[in-house]
N, CA and C of each residue as an Amber inpcrd file, in Angstrom:
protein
   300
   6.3710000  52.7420000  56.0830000   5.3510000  51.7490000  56.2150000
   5.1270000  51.3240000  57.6610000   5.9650000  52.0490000  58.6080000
   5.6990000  51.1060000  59.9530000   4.3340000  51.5950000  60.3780000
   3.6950000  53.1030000  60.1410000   2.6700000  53.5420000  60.3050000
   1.4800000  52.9440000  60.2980000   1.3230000  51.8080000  59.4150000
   0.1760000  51.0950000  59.1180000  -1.1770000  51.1320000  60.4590000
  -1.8900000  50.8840000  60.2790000  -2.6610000  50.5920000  61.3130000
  -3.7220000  49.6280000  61.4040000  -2.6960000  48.2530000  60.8990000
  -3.3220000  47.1560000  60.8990000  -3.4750000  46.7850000  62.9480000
  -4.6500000  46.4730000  62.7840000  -4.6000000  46.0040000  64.0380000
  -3.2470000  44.2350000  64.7600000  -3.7930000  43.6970000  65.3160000
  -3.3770000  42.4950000  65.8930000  -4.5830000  41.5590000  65.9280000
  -4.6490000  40.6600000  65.2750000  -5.7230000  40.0140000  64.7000000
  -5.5700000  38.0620000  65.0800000  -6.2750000  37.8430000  66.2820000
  -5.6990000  36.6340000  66.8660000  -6.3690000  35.3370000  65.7150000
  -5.3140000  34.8400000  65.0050000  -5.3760000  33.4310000  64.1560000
  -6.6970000  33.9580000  63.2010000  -6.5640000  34.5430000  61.8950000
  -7.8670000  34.7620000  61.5560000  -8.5010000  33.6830000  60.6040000
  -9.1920000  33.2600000  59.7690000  -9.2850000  32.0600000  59.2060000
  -8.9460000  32.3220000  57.4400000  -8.0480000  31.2800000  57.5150000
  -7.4970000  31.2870000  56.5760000  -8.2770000  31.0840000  55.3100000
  -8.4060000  31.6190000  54.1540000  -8.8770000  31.2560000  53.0960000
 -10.5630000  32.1320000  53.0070000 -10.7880000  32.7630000  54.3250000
 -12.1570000  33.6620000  54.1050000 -11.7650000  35.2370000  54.2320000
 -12.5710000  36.0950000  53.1800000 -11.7910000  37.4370000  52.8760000
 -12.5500000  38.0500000  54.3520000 -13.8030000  37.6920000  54.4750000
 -14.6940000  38.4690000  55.9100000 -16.3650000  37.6750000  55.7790000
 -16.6650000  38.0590000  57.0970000 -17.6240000  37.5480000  57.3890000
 -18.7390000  38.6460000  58.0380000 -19.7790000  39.3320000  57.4960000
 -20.5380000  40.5080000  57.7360000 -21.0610000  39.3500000  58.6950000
 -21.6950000  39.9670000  60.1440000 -22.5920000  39.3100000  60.7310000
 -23.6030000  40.3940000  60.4130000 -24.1650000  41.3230000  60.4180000
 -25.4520000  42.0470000  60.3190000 -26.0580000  41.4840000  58.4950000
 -25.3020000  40.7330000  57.8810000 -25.9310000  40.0710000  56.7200000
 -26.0030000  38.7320000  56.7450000 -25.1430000  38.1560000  57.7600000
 -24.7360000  36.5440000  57.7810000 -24.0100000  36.1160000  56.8000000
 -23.2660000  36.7930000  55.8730000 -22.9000000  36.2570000  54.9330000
 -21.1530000  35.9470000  55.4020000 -20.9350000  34.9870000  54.8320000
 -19.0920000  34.9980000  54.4030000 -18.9290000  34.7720000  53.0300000
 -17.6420000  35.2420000  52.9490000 -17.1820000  35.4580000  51.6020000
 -15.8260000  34.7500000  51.6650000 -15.7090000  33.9190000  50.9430000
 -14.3240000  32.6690000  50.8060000 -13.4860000  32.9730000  49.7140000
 -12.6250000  32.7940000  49.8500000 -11.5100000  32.9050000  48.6830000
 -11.1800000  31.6410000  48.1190000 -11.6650000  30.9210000  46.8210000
 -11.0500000  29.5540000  46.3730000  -9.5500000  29.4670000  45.9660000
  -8.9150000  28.6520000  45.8030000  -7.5000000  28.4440000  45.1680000
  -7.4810000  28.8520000  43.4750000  -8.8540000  28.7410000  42.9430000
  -8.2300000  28.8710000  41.0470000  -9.2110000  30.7260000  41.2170000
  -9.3030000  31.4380000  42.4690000  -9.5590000  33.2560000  42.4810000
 -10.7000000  32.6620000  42.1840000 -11.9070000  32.0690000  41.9480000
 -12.9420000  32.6740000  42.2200000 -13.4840000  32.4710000  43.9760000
 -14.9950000  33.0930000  43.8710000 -15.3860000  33.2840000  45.6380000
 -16.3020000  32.7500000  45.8860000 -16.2450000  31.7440000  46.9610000
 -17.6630000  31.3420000  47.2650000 -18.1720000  31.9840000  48.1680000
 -19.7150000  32.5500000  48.1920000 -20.6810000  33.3620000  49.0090000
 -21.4980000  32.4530000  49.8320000 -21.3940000  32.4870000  51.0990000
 -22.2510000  31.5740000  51.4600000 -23.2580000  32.8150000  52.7420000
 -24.4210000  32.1700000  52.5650000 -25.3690000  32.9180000  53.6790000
 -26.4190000  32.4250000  53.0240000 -26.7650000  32.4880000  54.2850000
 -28.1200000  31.5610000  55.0300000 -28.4180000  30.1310000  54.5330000
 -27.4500000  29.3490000  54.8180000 -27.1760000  28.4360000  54.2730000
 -26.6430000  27.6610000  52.9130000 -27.1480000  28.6710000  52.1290000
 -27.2920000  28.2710000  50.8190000 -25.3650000  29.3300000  50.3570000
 -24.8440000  28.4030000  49.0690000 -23.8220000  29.2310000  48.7690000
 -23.5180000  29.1650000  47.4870000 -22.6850000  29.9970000  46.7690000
 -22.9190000  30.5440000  45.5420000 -21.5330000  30.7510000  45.2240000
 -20.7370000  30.1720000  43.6650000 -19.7200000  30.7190000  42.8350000
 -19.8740000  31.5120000  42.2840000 -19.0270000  32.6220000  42.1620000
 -18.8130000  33.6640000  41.2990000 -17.6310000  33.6900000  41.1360000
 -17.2930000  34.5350000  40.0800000 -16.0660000  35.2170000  39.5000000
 -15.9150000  36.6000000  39.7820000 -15.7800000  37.4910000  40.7940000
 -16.1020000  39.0970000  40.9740000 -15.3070000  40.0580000  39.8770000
 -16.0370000  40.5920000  39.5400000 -15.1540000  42.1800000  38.6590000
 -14.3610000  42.6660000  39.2920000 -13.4820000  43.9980000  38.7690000
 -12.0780000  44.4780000  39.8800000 -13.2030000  45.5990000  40.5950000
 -14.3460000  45.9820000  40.5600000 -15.1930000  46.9960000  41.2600000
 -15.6990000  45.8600000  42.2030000 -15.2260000  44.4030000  42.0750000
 -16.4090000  44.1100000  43.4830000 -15.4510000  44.0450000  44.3840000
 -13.8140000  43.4160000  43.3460000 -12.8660000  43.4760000  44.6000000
 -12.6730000  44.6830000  45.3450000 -12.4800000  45.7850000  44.6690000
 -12.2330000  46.8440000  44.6670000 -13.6110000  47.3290000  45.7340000
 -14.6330000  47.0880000  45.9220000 -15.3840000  47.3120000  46.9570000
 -15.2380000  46.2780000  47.8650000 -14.9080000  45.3510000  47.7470000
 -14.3440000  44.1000000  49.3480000 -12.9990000  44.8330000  49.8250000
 -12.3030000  45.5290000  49.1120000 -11.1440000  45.7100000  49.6900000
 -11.2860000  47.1000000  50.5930000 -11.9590000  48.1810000  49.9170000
 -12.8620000  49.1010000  50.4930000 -13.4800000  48.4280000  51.8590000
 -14.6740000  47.8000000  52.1790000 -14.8270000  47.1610000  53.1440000
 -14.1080000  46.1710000  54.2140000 -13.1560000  45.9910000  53.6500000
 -12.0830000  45.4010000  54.7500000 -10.9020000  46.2570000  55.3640000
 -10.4940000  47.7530000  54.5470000 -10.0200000  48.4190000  55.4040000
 -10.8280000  49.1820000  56.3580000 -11.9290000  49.1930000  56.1500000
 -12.9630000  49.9260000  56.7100000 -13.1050000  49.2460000  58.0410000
 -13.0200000  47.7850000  58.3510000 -13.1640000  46.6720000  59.3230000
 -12.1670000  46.9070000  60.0850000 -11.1440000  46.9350000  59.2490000
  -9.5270000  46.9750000  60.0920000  -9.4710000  47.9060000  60.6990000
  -9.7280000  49.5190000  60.7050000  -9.6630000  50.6770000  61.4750000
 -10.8980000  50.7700000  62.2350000 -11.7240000  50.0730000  62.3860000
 -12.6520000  50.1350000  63.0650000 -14.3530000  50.5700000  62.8210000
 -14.1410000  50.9370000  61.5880000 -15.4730000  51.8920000  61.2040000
 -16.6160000  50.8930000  61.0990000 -16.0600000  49.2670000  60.5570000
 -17.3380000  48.8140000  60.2880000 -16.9360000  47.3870000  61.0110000
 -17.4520000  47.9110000  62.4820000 -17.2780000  46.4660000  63.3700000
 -18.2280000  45.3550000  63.0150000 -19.5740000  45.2550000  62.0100000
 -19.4940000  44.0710000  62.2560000 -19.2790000  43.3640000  60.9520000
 -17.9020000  43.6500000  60.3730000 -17.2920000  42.6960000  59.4660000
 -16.2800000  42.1160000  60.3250000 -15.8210000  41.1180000  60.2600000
 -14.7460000  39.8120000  60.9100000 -14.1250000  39.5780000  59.6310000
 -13.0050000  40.1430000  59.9310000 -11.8280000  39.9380000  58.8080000
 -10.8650000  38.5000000  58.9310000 -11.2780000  37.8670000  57.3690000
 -10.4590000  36.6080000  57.7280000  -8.6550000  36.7130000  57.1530000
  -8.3170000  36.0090000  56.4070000  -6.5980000  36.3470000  56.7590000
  -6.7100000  36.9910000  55.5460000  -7.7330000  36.5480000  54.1360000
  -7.6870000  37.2250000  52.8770000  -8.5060000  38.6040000  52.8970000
  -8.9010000  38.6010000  53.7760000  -9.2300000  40.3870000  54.3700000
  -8.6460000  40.7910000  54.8440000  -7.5640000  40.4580000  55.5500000
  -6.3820000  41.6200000  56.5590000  -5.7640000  41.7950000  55.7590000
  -5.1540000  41.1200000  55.0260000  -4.3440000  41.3140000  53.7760000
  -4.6660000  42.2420000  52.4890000  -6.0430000  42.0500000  51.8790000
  -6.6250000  42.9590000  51.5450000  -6.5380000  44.6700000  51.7750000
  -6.9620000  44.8210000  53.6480000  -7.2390000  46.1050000  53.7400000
  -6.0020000  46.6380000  54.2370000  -4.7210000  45.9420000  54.5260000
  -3.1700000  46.3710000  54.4250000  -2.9910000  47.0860000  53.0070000
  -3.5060000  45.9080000  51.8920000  -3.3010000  46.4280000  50.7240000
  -3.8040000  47.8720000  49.7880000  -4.8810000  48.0480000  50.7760000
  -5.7330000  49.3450000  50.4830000  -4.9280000  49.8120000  51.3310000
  -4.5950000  50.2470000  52.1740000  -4.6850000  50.7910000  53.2320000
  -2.5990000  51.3650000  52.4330000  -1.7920000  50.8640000  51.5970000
  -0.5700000  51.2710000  51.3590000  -1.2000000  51.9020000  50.0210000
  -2.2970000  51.4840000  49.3450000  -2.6840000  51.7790000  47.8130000
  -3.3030000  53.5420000  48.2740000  -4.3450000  53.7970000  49.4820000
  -4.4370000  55.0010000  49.7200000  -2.9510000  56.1440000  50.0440000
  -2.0470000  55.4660000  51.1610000  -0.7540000  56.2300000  51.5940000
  -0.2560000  56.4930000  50.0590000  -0.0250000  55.7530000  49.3530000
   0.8160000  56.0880000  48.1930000   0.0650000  57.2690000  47.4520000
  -1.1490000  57.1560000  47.1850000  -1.8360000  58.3070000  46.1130000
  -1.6800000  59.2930000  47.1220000  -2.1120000  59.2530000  48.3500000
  -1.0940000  60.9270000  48.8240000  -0.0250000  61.2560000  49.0350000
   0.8050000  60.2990000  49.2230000   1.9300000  61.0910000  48.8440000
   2.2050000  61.6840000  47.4860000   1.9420000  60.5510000  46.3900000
   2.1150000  60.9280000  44.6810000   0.7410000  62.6190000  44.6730000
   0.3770000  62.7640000  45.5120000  -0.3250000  63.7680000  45.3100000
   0.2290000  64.9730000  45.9290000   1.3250000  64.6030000  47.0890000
   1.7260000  65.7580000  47.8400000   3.1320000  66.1820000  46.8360000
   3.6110000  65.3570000  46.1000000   4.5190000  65.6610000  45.2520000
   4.3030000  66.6930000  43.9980000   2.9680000  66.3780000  43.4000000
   2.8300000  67.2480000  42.5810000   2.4810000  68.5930000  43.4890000
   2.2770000  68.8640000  44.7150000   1.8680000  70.3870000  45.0580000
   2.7490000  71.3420000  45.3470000   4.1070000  70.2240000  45.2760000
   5.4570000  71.0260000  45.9780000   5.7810000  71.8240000  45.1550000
């Protein structure tokens, strides 16, 4: 695991998963899991499916290695795309096992 390639991420804000600037939007993490959406002033509760997490988490490792600079990863996004980011290492290895 030391491999990771989480960056160094100075104080990120606690309690927001990321913040797209080319949409304006942020995306918040509440205390009882659901998310508040806020952009362009106006903001919105939801409850997300495991395909929306499952695409935020997609998009936040994507932030973390660099591909999609203008997401701003808050602390529930670094955490996130760590979490993708060991969920990909593992399926190849469990994949390099079956080829041996």
């Amino acid at each position: 695991m030391d491999d990771l390639s989480t960056p160094y991420i100075k104080q990120p804000r606690p309690g927001v998963i990321f913040e797209r600037s080319n949409q304006g939007e942020q995306v918040i993490l509440n205390s009882d899991l659901t998310v508040t959406i806020v952009k362009d002033g106006e903001s919105r509760v939801t409850v997300p499916s495991f395909e929306q997490w499952d695409t935020w988490a997609v998009d936040a490792f994507d932030a973390m290695v660099g591909i999609a600079p203008h997401i701003k990863l808050g602390e529930v996004g670094l955490r996130m795309g760590e979490n993708y980011e060991v969920r990909i290492m593992a399926a190849r290895n469990c994949r390099s096992d079956y080829a041996a």
